[in-house]
NUKOL-608812 format. One record per atom (N, C-alpha, C): residue number from 1; residue in one letter; x, y, z. Coordinates in steps of 0.2 Angstrom, whole numbers. Example, Ala and Ser with C-alpha at 12.3 -4.5 7.8 and 13.67 -1.06 7.14 Angstrom:
BEGIN
<atom gulum="1" drengu="A" px="66" py="-28" pz="39"/>
<atom gulum="1" drengu="A" px="62" py="-22" pz="39"/>
<atom gulum="1" drengu="A" px="66" py="-16" pz="39"/>
<atom gulum="2" drengu="S" px="64" py="-11" pz="35"/>
<atom gulum="2" drengu="S" px="68" py="-5" pz="36"/>
<atom gulum="2" drengu="S" px="64" py="0" pz="39"/>
//
This chain:
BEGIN
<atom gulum="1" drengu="X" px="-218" py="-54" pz="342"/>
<atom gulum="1" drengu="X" px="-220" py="-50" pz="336"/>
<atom gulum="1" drengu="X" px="-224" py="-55" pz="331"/>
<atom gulum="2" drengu="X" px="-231" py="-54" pz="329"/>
<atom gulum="2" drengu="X" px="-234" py="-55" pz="325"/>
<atom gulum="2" drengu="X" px="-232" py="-55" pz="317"/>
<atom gulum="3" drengu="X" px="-231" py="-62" pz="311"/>
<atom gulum="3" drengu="X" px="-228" py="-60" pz="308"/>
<atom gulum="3" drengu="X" px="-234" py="-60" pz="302"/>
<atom gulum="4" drengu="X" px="-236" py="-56" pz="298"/>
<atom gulum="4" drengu="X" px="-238" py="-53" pz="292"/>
<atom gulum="4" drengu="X" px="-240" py="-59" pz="290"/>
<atom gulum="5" drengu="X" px="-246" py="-59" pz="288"/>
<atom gulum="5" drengu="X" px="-252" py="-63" pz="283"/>
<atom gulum="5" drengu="X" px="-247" py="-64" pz="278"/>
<atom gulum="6" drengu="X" px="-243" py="-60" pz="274"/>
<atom gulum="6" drengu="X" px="-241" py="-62" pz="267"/>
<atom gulum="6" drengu="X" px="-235" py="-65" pz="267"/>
<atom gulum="7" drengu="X" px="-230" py="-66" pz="276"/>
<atom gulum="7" drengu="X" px="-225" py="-66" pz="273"/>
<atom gulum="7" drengu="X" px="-225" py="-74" pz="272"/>
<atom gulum="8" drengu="X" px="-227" py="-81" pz="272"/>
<atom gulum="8" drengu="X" px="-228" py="-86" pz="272"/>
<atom gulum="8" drengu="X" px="-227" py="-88" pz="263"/>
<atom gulum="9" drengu="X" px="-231" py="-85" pz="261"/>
<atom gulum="9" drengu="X" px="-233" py="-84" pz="254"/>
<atom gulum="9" drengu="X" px="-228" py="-80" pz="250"/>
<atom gulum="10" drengu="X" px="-224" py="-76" pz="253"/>
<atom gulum="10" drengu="X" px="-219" py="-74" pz="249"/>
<atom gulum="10" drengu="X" px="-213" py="-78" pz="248"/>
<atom gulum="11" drengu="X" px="-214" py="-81" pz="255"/>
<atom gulum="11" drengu="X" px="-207" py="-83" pz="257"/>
<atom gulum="11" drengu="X" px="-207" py="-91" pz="252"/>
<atom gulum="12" drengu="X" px="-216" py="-93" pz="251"/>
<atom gulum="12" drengu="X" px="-215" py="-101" pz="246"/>
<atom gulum="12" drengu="X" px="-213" py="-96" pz="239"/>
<atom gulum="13" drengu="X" px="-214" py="-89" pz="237"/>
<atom gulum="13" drengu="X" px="-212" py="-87" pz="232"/>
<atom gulum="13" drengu="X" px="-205" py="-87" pz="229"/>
<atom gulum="14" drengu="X" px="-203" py="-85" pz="237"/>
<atom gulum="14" drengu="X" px="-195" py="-83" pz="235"/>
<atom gulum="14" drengu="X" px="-190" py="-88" pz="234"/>
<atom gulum="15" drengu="X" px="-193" py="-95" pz="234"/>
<atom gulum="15" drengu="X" px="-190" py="-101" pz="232"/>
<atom gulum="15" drengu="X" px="-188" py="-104" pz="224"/>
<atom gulum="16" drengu="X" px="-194" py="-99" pz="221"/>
<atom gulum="16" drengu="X" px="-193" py="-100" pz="213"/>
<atom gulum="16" drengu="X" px="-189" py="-96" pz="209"/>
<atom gulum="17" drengu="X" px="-186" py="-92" pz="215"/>
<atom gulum="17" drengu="X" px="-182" py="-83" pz="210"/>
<atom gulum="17" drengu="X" px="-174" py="-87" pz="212"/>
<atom gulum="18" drengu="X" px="-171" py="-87" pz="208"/>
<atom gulum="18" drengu="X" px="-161" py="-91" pz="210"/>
<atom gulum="18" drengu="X" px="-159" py="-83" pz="213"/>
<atom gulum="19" drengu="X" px="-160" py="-79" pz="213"/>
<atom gulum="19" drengu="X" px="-158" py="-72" pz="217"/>
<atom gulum="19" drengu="X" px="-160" py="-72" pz="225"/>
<atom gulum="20" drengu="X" px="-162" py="-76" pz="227"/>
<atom gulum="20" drengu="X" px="-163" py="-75" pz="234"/>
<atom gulum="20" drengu="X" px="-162" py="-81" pz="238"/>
<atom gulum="21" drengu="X" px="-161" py="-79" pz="244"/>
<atom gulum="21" drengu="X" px="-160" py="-84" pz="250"/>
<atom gulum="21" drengu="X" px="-165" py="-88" pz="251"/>
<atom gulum="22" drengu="X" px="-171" py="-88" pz="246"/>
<atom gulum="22" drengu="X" px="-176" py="-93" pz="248"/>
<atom gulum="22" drengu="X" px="-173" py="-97" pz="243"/>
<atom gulum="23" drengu="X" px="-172" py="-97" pz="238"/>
<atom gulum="23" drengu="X" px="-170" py="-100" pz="234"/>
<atom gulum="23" drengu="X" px="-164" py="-106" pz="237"/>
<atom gulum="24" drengu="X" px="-159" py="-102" pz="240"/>
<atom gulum="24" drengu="X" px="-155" py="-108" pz="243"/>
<atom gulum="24" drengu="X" px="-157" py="-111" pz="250"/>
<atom gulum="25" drengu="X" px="-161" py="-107" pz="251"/>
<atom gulum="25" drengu="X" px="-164" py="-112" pz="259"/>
<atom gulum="25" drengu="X" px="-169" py="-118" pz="253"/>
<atom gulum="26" drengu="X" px="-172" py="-116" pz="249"/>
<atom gulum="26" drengu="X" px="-175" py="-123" pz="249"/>
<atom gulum="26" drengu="X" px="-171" py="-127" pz="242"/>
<atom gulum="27" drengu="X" px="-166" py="-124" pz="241"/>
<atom gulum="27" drengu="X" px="-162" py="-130" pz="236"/>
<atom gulum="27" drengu="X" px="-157" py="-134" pz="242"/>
<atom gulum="28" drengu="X" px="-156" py="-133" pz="248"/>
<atom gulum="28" drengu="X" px="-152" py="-135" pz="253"/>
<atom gulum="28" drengu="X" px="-157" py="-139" pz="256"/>
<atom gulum="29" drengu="X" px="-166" py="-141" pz="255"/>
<atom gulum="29" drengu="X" px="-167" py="-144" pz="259"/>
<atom gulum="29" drengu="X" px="-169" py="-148" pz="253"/>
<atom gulum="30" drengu="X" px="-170" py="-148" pz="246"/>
<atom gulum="30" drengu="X" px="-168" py="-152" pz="243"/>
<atom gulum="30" drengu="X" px="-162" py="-157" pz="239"/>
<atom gulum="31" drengu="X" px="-157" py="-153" pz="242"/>
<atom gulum="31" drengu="X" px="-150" py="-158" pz="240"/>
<atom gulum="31" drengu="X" px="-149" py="-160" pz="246"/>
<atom gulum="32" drengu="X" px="-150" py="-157" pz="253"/>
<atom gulum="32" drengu="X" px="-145" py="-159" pz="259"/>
<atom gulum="32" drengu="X" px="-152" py="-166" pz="263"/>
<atom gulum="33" drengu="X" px="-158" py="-162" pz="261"/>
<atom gulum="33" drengu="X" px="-164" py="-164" pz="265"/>
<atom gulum="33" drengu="X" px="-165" py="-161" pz="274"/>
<atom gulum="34" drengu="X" px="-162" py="-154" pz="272"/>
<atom gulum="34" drengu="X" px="-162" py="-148" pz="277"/>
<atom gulum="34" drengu="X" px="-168" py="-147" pz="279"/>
<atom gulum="35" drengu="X" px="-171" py="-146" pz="284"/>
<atom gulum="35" drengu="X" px="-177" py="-145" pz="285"/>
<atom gulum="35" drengu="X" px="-179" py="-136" pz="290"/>
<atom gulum="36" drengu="X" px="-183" py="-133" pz="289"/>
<atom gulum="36" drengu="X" px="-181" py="-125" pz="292"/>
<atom gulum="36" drengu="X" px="-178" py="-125" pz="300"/>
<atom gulum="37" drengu="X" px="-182" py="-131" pz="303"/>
<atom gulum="37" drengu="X" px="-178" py="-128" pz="310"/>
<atom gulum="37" drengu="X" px="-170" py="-131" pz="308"/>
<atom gulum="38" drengu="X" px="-167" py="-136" pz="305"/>
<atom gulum="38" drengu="X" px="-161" py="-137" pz="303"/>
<atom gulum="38" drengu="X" px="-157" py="-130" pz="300"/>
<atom gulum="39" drengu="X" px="-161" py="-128" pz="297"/>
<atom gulum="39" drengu="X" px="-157" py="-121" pz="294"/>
<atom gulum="39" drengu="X" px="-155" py="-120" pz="297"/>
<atom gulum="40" drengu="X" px="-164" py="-116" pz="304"/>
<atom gulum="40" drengu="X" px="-163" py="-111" pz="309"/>
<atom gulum="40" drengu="X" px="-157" py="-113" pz="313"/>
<atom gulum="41" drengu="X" px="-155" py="-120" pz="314"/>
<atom gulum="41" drengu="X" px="-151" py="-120" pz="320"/>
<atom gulum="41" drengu="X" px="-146" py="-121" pz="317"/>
<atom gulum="42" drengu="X" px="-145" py="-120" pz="311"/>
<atom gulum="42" drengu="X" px="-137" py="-120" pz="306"/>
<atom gulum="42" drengu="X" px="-134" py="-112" pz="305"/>
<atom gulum="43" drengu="X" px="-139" py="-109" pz="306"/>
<atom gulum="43" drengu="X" px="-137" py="-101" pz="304"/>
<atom gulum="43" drengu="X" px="-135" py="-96" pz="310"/>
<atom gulum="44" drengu="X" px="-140" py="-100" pz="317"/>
<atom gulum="44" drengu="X" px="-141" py="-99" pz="323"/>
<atom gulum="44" drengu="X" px="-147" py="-94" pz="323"/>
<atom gulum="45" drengu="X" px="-153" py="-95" pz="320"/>
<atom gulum="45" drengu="X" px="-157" py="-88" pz="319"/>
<atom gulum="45" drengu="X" px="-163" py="-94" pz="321"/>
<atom gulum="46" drengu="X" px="-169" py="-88" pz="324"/>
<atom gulum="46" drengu="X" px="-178" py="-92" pz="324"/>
<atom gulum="46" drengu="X" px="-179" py="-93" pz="316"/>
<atom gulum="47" drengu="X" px="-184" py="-96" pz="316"/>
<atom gulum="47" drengu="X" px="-189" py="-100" pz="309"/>
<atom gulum="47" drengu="X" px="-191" py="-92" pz="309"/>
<atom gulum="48" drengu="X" px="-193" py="-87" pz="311"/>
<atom gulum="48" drengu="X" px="-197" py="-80" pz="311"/>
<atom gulum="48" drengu="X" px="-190" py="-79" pz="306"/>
<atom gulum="49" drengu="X" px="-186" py="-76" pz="308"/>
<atom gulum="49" drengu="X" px="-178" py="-74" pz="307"/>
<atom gulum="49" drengu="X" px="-176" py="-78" pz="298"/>
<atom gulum="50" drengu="X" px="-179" py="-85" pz="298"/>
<atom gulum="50" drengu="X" px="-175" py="-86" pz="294"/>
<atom gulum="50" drengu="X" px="-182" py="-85" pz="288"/>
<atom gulum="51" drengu="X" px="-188" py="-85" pz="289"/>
<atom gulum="51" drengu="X" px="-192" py="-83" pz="284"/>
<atom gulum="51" drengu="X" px="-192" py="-74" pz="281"/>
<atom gulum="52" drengu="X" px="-189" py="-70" pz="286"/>
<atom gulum="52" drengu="X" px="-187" py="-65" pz="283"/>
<atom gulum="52" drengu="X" px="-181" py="-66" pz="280"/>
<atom gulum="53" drengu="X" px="-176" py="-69" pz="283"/>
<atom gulum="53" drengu="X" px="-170" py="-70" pz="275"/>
<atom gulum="53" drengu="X" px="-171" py="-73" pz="272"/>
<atom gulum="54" drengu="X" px="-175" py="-78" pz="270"/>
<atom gulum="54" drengu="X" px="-178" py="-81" pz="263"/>
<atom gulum="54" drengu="X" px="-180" py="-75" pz="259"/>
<atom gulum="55" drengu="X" px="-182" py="-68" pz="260"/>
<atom gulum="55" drengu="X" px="-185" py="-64" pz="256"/>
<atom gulum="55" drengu="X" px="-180" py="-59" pz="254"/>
<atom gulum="56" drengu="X" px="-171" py="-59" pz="256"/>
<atom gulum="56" drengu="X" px="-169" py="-58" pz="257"/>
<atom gulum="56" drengu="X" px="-165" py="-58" pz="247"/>
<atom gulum="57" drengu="X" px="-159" py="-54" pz="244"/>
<atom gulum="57" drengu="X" px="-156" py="-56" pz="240"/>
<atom gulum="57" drengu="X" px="-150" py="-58" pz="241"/>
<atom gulum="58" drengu="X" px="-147" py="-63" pz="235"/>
<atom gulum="58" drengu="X" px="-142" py="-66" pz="239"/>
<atom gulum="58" drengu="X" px="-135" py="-62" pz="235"/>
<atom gulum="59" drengu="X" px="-130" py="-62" pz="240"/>
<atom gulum="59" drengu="X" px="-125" py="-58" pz="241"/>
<atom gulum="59" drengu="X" px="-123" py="-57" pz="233"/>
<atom gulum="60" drengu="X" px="-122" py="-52" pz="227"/>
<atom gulum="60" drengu="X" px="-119" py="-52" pz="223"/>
<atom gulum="60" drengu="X" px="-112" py="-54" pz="221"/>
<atom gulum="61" drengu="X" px="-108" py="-62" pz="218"/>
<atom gulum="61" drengu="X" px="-103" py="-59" pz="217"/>
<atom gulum="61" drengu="X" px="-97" py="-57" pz="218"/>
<atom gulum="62" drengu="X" px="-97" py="-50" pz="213"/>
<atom gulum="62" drengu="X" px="-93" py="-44" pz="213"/>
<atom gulum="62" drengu="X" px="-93" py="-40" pz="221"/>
<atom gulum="63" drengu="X" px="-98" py="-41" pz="223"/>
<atom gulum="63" drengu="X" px="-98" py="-38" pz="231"/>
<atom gulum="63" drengu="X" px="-101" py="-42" pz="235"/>
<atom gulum="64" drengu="X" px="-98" py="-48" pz="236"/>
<atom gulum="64" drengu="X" px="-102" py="-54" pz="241"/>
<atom gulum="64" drengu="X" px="-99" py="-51" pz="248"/>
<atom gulum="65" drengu="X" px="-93" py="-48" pz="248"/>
<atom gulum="65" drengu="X" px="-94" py="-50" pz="255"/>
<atom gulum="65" drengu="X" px="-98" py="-40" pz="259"/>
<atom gulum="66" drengu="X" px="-98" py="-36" pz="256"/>
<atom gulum="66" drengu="X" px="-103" py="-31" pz="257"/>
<atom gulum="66" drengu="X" px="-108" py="-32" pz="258"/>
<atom gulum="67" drengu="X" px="-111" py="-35" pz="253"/>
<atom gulum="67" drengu="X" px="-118" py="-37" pz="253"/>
<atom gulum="67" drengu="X" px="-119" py="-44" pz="260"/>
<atom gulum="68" drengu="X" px="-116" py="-47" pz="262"/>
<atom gulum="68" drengu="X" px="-117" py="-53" pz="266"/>
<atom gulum="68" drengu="X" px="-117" py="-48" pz="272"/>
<atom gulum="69" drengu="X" px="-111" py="-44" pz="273"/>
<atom gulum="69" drengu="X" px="-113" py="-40" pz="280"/>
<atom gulum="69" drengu="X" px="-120" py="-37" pz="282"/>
<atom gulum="70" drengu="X" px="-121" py="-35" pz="276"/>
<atom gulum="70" drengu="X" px="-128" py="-29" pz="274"/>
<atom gulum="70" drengu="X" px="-134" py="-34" pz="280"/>
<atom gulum="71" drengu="X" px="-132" py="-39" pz="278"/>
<atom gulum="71" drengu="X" px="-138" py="-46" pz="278"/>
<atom gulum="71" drengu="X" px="-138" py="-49" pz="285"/>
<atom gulum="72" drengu="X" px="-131" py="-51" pz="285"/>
<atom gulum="72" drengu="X" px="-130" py="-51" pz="293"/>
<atom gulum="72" drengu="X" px="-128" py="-46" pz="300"/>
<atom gulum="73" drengu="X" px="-130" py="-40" pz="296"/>
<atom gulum="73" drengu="X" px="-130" py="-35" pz="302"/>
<atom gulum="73" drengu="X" px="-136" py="-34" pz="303"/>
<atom gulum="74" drengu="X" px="-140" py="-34" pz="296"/>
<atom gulum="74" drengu="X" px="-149" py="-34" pz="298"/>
<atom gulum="74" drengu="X" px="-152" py="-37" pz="303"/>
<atom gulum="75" drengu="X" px="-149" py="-45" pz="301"/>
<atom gulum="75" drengu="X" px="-152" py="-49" pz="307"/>
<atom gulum="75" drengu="X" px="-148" py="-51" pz="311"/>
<atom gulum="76" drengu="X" px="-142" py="-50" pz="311"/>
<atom gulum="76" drengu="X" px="-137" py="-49" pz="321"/>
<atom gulum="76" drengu="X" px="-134" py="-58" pz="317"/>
<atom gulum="77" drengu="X" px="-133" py="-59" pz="312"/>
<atom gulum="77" drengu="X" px="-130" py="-66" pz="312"/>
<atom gulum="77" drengu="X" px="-124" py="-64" pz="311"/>
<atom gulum="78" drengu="X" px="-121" py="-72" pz="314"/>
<atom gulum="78" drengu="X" px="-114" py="-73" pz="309"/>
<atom gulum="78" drengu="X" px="-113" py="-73" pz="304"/>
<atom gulum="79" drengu="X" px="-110" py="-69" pz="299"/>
<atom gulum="79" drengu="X" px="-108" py="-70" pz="292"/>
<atom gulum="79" drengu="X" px="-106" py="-78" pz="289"/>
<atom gulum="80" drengu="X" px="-100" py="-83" pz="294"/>
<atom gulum="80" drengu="X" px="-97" py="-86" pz="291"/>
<atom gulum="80" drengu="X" px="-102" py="-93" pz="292"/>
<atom gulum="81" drengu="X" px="-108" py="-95" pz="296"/>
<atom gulum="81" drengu="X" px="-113" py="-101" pz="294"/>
<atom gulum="81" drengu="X" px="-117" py="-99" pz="287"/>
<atom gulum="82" drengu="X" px="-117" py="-93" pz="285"/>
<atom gulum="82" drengu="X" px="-122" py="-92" pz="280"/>
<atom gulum="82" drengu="X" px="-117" py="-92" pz="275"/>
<atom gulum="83" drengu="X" px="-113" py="-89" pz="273"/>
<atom gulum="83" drengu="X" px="-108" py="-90" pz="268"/>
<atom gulum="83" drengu="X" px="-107" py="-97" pz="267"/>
<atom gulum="84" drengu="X" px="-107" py="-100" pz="273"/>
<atom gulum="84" drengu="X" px="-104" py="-109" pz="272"/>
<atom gulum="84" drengu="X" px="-110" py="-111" pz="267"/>
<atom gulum="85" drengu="X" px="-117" py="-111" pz="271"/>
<atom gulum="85" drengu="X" px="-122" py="-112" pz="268"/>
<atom gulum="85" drengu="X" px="-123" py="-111" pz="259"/>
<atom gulum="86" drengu="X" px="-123" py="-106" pz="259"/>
<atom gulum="86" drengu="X" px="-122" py="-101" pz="252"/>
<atom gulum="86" drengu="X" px="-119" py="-106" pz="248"/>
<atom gulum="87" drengu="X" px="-111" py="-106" pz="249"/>
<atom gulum="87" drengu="X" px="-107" py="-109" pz="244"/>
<atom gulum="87" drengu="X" px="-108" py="-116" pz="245"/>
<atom gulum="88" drengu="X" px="-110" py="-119" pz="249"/>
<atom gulum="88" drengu="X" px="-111" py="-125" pz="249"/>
<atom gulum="88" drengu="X" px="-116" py="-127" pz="244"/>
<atom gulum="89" drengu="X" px="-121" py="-125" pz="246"/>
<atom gulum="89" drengu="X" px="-128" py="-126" pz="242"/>
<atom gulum="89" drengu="X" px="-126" py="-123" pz="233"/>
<atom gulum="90" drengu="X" px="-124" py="-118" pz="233"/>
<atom gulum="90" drengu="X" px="-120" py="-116" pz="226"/>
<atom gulum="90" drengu="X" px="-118" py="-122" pz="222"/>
<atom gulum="91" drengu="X" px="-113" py="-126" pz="226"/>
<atom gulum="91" drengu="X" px="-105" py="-132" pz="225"/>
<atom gulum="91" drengu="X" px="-112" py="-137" pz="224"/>
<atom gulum="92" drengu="X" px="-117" py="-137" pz="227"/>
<atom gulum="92" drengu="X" px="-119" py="-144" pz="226"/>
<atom gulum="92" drengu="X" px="-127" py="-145" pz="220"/>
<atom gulum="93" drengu="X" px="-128" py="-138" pz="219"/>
<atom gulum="93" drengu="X" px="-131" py="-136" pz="213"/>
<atom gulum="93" drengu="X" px="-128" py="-137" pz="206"/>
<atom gulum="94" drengu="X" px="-121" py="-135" pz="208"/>
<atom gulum="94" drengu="X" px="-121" py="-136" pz="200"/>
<atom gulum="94" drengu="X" px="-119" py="-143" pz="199"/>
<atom gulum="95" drengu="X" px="-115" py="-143" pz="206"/>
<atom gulum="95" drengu="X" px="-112" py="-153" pz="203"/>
<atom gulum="95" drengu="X" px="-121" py="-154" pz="200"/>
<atom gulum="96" drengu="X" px="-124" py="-154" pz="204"/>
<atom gulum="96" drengu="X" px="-132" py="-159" pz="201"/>
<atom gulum="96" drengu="X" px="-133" py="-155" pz="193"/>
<atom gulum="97" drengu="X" px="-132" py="-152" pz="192"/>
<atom gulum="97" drengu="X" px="-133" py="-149" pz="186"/>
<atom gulum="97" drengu="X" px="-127" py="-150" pz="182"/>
<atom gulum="98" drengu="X" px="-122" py="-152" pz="183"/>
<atom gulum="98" drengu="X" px="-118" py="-153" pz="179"/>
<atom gulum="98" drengu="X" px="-120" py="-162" pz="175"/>
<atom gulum="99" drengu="X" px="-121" py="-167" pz="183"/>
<atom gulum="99" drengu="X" px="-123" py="-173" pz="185"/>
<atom gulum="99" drengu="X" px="-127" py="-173" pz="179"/>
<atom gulum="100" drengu="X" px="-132" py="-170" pz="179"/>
<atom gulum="100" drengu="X" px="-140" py="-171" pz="174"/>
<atom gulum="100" drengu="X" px="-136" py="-170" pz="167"/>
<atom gulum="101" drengu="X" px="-134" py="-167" pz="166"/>
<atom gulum="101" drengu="X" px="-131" py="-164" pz="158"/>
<atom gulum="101" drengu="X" px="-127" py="-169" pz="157"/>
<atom gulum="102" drengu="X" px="-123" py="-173" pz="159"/>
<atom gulum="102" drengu="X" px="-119" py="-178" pz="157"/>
<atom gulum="102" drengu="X" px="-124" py="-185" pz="158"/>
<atom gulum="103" drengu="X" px="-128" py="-184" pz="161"/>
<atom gulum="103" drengu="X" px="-130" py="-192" pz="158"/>
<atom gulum="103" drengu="X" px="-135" py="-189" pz="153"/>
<atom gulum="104" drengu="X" px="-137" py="-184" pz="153"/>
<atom gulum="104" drengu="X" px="-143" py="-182" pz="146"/>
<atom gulum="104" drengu="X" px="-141" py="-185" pz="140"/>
<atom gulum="105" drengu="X" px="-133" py="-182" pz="138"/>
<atom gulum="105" drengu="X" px="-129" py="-186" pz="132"/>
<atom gulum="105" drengu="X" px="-127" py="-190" pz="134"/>
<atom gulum="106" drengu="X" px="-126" py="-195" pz="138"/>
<atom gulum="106" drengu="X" px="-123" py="-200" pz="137"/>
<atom gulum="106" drengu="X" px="-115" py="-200" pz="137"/>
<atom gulum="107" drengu="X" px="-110" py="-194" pz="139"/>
<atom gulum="107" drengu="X" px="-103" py="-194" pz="140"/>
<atom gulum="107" drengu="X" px="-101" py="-195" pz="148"/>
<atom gulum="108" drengu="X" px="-94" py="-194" pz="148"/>
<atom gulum="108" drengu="X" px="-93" py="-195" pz="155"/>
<atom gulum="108" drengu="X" px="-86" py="-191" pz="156"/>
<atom gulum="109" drengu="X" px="-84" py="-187" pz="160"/>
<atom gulum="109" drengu="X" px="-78" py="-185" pz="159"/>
<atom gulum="109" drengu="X" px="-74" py="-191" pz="164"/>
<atom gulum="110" drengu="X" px="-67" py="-189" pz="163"/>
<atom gulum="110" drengu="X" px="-66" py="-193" pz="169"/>
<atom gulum="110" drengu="X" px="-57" py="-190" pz="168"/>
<atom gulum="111" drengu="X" px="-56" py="-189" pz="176"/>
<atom gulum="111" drengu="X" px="-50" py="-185" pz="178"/>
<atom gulum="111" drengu="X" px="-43" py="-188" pz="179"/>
<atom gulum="112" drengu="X" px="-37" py="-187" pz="175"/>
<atom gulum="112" drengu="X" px="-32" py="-189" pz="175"/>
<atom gulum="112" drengu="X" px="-28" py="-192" pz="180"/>
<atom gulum="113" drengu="X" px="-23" py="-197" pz="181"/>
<atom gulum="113" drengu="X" px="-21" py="-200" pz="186"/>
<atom gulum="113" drengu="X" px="-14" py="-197" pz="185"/>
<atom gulum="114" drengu="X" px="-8" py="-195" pz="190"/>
<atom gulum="114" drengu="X" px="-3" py="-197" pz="190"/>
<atom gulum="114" drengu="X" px="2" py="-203" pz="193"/>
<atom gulum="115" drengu="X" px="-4" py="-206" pz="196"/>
<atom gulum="115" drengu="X" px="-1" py="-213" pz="201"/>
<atom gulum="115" drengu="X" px="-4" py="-219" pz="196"/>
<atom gulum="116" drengu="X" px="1" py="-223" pz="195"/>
<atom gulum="116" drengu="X" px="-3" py="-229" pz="194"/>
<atom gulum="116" drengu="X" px="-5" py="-234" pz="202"/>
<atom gulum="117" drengu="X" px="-9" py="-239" pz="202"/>
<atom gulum="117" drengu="X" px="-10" py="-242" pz="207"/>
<atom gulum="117" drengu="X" px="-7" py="-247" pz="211"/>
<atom gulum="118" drengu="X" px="-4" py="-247" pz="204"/>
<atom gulum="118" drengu="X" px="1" py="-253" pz="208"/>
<atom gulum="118" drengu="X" px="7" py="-252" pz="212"/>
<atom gulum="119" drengu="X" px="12" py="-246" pz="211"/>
<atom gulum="119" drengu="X" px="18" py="-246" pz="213"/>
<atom gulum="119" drengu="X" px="18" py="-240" pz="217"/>
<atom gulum="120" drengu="X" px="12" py="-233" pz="215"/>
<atom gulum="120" drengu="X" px="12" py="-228" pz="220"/>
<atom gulum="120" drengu="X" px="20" py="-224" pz="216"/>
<atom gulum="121" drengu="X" px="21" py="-226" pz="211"/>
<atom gulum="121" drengu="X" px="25" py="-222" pz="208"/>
<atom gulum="121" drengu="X" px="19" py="-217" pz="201"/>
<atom gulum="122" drengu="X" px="24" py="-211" pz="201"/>
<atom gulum="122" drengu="X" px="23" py="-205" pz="196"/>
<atom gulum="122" drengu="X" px="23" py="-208" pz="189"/>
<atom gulum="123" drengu="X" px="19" py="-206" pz="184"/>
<atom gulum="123" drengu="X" px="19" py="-210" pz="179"/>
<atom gulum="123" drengu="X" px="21" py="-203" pz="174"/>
<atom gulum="124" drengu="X" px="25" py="-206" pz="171"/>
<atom gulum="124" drengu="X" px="28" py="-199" pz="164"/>
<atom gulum="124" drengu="X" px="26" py="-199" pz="159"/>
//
């Protein structure tokens, strides 16, 4: 099948909207360094396959796992590579955006110990 003049162009579109699946296929190939046929072969879907679910929106939410079926019934996927993808790319978006906002100011958090080093005992 012959794919449409426009879908190219939509699909560099639908990388700038946070509501769709282009959006996290091209935020995964810029935090992971993903490249489409990597996708295609991570989701188990063609480059054609995965340019239509880049035009795709992404699962709501309050009804992710309805909407993720809706998505993976359309195109005959797995539901749980894409899911993984999804919350992956989500987890590593925000760390990067959390990342940026802490060095912006100048702070740092930093998370509590119950072990000291030395002895591997519980500290009270």
């Amino acid at each position: 099948m012959t794919q449409p003049e426009w879908l190219k162009p939509a699909v560099r579109k639908s990388q700038e909207h946070v509501w769709t699946l282009g959006y996290i296929f091209e935020m995964a190939h810029r935090l992971e360094g993903k490249s489409p046929e990597e996708l295609a072969a991570e989701l188990g879907c063609s480059l054609e396959t995965l340019d239509w679910l880049a035009l795709c929106r992404r699962p709501e939410e309050d009804r992710f796992a309805e909407h993720l079926c809706l998505i993976t019934d359309r195109f005959n996927l797995a539901p749980l590579p894409l899911v993984r993808l999804i919350r992956r790319v989500e987890s590593l978006d925000a760390f990067s955006k959390h990342k940026d906002q802490v060095s912006s100011n100048g702070s740092t958090l930093l998370a509590a110990r119950d072990r000291s080093d030395d002895d591997g005992e519980v500290d009270e």
